[in-house]
N, C-alpha and C positions, 0 to 999 in steps of 0.2 A: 063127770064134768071136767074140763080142761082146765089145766089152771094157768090163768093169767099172770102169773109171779115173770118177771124178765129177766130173763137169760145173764147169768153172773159170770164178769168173769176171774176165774179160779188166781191168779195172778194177785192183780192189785184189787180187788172181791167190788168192781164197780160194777153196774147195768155193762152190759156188752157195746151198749148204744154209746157210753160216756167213759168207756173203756181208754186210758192214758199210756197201756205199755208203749205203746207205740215210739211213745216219746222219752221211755228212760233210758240212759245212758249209763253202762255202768264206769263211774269213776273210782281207779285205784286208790287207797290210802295206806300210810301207816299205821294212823291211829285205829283204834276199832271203837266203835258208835256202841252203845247200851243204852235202849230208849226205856226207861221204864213209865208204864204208861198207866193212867186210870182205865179201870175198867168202866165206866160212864164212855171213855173218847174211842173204845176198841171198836163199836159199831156205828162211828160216827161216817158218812157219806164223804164228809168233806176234811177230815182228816190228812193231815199230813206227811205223818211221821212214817206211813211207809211207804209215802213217794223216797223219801231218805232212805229208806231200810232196801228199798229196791235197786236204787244205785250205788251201794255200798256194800262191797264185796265182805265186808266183813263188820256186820252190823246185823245185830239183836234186838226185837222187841219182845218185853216182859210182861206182861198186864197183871196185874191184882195191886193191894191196899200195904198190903206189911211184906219185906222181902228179903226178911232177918232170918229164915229158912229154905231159902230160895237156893238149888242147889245151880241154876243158870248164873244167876247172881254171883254169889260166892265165888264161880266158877271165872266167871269176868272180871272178877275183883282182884283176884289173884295172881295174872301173871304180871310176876316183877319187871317183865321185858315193857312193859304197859303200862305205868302206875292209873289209877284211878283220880280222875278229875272232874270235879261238879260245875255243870255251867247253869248258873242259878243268881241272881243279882242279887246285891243286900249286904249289909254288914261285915265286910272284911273281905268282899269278892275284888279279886285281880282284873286289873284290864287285861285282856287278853294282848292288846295291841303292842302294849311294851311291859309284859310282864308273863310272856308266855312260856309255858315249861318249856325244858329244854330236850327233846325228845320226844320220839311216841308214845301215846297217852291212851288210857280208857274212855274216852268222851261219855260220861255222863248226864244223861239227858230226862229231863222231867215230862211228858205229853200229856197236857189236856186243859182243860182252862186255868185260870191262874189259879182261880180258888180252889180246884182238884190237886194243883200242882203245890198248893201251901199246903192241904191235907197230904198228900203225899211224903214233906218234907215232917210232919208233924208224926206221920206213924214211922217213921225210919227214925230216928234221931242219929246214928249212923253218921246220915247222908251228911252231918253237921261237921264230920269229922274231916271230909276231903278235902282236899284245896279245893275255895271254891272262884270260879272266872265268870267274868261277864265281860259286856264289850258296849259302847256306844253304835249303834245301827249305823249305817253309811246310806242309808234311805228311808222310808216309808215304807211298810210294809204292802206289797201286791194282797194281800189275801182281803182283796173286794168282796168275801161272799159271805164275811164271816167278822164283825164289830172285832173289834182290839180295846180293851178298857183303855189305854192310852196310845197315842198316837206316835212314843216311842216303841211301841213293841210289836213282837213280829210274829209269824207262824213258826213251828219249830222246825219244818224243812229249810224255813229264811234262815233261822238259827242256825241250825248245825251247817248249812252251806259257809256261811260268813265265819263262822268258828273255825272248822276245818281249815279255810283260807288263811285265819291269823295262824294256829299251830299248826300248819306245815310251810308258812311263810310262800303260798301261794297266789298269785295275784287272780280272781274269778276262776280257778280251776275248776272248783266246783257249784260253779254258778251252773253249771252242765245239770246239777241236780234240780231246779228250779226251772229247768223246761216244760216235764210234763207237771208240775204245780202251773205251772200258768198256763197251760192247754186246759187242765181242769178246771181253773177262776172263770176261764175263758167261755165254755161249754154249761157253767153254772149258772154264769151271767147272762149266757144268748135263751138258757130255757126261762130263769127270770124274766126276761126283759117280753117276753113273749106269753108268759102268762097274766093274769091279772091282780093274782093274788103277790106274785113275784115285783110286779113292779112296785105296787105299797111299800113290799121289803125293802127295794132297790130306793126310795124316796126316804122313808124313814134313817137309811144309812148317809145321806147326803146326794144319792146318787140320783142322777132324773133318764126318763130316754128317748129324750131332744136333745140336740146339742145346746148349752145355757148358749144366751144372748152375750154377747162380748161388750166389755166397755166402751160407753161410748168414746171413752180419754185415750185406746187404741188407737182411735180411727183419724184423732188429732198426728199433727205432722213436726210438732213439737217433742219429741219422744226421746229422751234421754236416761240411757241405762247405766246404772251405778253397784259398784259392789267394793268391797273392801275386806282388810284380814285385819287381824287382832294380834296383843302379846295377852296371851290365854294363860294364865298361873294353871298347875295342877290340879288335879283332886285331892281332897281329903279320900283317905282310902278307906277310912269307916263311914262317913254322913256320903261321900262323892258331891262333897261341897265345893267350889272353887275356891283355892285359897288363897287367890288376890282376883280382885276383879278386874272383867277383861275390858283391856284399851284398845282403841282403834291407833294402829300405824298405819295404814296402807290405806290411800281411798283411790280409786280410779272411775272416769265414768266415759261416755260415749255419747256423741249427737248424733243421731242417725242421719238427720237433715241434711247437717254439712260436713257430716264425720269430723267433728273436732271434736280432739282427745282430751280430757285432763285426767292429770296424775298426781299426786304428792305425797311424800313419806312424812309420816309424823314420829318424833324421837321419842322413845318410851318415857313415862312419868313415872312408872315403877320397874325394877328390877326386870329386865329382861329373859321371858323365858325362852326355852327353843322352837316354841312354837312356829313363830312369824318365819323360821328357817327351816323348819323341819316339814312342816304342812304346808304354810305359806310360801315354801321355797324361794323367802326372799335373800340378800346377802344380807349380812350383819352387820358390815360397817356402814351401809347405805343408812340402814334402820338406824341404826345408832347417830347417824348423823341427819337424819331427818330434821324438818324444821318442826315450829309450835303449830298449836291448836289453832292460835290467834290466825299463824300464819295460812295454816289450811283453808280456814275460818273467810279471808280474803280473796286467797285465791279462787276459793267456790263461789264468792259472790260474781267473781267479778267471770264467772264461766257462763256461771246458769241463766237464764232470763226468766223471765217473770213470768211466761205463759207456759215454761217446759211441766213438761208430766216426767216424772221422777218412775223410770221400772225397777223393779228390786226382786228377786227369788227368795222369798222369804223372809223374816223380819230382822235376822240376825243380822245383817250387817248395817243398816239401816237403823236398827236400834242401838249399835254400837256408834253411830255417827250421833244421833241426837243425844244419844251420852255425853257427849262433849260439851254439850250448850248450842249443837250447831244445827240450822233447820234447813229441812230437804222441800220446806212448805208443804201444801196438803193436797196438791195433785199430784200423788201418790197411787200406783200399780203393782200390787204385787203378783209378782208372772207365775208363780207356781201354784195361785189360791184358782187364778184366770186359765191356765193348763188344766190343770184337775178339774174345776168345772166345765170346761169345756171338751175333756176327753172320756168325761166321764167315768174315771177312775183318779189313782192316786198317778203323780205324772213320775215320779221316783229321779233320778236325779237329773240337772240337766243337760248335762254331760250325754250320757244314756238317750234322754229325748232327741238331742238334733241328729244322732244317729239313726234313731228310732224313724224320725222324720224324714233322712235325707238329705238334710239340710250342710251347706257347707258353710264352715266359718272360720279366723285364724287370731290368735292372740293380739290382745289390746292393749298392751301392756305387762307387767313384770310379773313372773313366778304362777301360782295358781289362782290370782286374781285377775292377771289378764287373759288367762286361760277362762275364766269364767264369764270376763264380760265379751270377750268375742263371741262367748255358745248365747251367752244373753240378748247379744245385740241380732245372731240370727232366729232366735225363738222371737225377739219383738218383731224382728221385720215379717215373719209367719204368720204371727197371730194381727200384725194389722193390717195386710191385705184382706186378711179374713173380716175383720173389723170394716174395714170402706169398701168391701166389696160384698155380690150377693153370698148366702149362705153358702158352705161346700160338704162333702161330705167328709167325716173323723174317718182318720188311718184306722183299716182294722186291726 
């Protein structure tokens, strides 16, 4: 009898059909990767971790439960040109972003679901001993094929690509890693969407496969996008509490209608961190000499009218304004809830999307807020032709 089993390939051990060498790249590093991994995720199809181990010239996967005998391990542990480093979040973990060793490191790394990955950490005790880093995500994670207990957390290829990036002070070098992970999301999701039992899966994750229906508040002509920055205190470096809570300085927004701009800095209430200059890349003395709340307070009324639909990318800056006492009213758009249902995926940042799209746009204002509502103002002008016009078809 022949056997129907399809043809693997020996590389990255996919069907030949859904086969992703095609698309790894290998990127050099300093550090060297050690994935140690549950053996539950070694036979997993849509596993990660050795899209990572493929484009890393010098990167090990481990598999089994306890690895206090492990002569690969030990083996990894050891070179002092490399020290050993846990990227693992939790109690006494370092931001990687401004807390990163100083030199090339051992990156290690836990693969398989969180709960495999707590067992993990439970039969090593070890593993307790390393310095351990985590990092705040700069997106959403892509890994559509496959639930994330929480909506900050990522695949471990997203992981180790973003990590690498902070400890070797790289800006997306190795986002190169994450190519064939997204040809694979890609290939997982077109045989989903195409089967029937795949599309249930695909609906029960948030996903549908029609394009959702756009608001009708798009298709209005009233359309004014708003976005602002904060003086963001630190973490607590045990809880990763904030340790003042965060003020809005900075609001800026945009009329499409008649492109009229409003901007206004507001002067901190509390102790100035480096935030608003370091992220927000505002100046300091502007900040510092900004006017009141009251003042802002004014000036918004006297911007907005009474019929504007308010666009915002997420609730964060938005909830930082009505922090104040101050209302955006309740024709309210959030663009990134309206992108992701409408592209049927996570839309990741929007920076990233008007590239993605094509779209051209130019700063609206001062440092990385008006960098954000220029990309703002061209995703709403996208999505409401889309909106007043007949249906079109999603970029592949």
């Amino acid at each position: 009898m022949q056997s129907t089993r399809r043809p693997v390939c020996s590389r990255c051990r996919r069907p030949q059909v859904t086969c992703y060498c095609a698309h790894v790249a290998v990127v050099p590093t300093s550090s060297r990767l050690l994935v140690l991994q549950h053996p539950r995720e070694r036979d997993k199809a849509i596993g990660t971790a050795r899209i990572a181990a493929l484009g890393l010239p010098d990167a090990e996967i481990v598999v089994g439960i306890d690895f206090a005998q492990d002569a690969r391990v030990h083996a990894a542990l050891a070179d002092p040109s490399r020290p050993p480093v846990l990227l693992y979040p939790g109690e006494g973990a370092r931001d990687l972003a401004s807390e990163r060793p100083g030199g090339p490191v051992t990156l290690v790394v836990l693969d398989g679901t969180w709960q495999q990955a707590r067992s993990l950490m439970r039969n090593n005790p070890w593993l307790g001993a390393l310095p351990r880093y985590t990092f705040e995500p700069p997106r959403p994670s892509e890994y559509r094929i496959r639930k994330e207990p929480k909506a900050e957390y990522v695949s471990t290829v997203e992981a180790i690509a973003h990590a690498l990036d902070l400890l070797e002070g790289t800006e997306q070098r190795f986002a190169q890693l994450l190519v064939p992970f997204r040809a694979m999301v890609d290939v997982q999701m077109g045989y989903a969407a195409r089967s029937s039992g795949g599309r249930k899966r695909l609906r029960r994750r948030g996903g549908c496969t029609a394009p959702a229906r756009l608001p009708p508040l798009l298709a209005e002509s009233h359309l004014v996008c708003a976005t602002g920055e904060s003086n963001a205190g630190r973490r607590d470096p045990r809880t990763r509490v904030p340790q003042q809570p965060h003020e809005l300085v900075y609001w800026t927004a945009l009329r499409l209608q008649d492109d009229a701009h409003f901007e206004a800095m507001v002067a901190p209430r509390q102790p100035l961190t480096t935030s608003p200059m370091k992220y927000g890349r505002l100046d300091e003395a502007a900040v510092r000499a900004g006017g009141s709340v009251a003042e802002l307070g004014a000036g918004w009324g006297a911007f907005v009218r009474e019929h504007d639909v308010i666009c915002v990318w997420g609730g964060y800056a938005l909830d930082l304004f009505r922090s104040e006492g101050l209302s955006a009213g309740e024709r309210v758009v959030d663009l990134r809830k309206v992108m992701g249902d409408y592209l049927q995926r996570r839309p990741g940042a929007p920076e990233a999307l008007v590239q993605e799209l094509g779209l051209n746009w130019q700063p609206r204002g001062q440092g990385r807020g008006g960098e954000r509502l220029g990309v703002l103002a061209a995703l709403t002008h996208w999505l409401a032709e889309r909106a007043r016009g007949p249906a079109r078809p999603t970029p592949s």
